[in-house]
C-alpha positions in Angstrom: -31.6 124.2 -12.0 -34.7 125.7 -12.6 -37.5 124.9 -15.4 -36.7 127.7 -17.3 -33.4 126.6 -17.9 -34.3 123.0 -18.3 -36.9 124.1 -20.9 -33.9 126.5 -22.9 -31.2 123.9 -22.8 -33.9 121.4 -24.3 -34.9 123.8 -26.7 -31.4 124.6 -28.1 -30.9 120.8 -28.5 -33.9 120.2 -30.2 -33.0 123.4 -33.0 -29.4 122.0 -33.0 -30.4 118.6 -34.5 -33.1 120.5 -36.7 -30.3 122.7 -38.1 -28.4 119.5 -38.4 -30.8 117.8 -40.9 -32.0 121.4 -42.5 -28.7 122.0 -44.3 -28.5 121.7 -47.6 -26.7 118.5 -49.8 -24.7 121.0 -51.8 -23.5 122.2 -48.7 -22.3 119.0 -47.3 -20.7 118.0 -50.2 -17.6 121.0 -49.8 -14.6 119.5 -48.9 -13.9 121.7 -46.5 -17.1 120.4 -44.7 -16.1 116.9 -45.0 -13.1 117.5 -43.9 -14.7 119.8 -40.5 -17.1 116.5 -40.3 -14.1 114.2 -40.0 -12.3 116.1 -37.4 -14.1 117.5 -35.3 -15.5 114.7 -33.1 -11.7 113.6 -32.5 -11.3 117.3 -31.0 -14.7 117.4 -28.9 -13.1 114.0 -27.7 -9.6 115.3 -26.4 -11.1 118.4 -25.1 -13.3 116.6 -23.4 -10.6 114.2 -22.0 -8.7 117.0 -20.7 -11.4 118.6 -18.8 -11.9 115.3 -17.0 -9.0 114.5 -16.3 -6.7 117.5 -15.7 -9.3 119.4 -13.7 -10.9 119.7 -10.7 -13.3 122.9 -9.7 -11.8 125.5 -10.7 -7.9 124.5 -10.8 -6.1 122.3 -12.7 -4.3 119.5 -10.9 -1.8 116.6 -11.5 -3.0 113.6 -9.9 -4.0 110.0 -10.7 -6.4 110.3 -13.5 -3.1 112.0 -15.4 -0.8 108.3 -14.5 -3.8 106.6 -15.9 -4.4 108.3 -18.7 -0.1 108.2 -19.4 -0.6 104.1 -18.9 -3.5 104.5 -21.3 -1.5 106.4 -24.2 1.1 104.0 -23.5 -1.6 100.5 -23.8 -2.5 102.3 -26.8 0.7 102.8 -28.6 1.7 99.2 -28.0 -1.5 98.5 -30.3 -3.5 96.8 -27.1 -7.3 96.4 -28.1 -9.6 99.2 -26.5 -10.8 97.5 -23.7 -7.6 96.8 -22.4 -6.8 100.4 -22.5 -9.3 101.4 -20.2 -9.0 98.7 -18.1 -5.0 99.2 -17.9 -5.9 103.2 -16.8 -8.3 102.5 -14.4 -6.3 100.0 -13.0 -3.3 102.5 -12.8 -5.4 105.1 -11.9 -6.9 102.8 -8.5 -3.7 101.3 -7.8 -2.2 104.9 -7.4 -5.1 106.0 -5.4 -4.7 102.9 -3.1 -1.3 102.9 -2.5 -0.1 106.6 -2.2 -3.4 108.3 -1.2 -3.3 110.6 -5.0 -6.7 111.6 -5.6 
């Protein structure tokens, strides 16, 4: 990566969070806003969870970080605590990677 772009990305940050604390209270206080502010970290989160684990390059693929992440939904719907989550998907995830050669 070149300077030039290390220097833009850096600078977009930086306005990003200057935006974030520019905006006006009156703003924030819409519902709508609060509403936005709620949800939208959640859907960074998922997006961001299927990137990683359904795709590699430029294709999408079925592999062992989807069995994990299935054990992982299912650690969570039995109410485990979070830590036993990921440790349950990794595990799954290794295990199936061991065993059958899944990447």
């Amino acid at each position: 990566m070149s300077w030039a772009g290390v220097l833009a990305v850096s600078a977009i940050a930086y306005l990003t969070k200057l935006a974030g604390i520019a905006i006006p209270q009156h703003v924030l206080d819409k519902t709508y806003i609060a509403k936005l502010a709620v949800l939208l970290p959640t859907s960074l989160l998922a997006a961001l969870t299927a990137v990683q684990v359904f795709a590699a390059e430029t294709s999408l693929v079925l592999d062992a970080r989807a069995a994990g992440l299935a054990a992982g939904v299912v650690a969570y719907k039995l109410r485990a605590p979070f830590i036993v989550i990921v440790i349950t998907a990794a595990a799954v995830a290794a295990l199936l990677r061991a065993v059958s050669g899944i990447n």
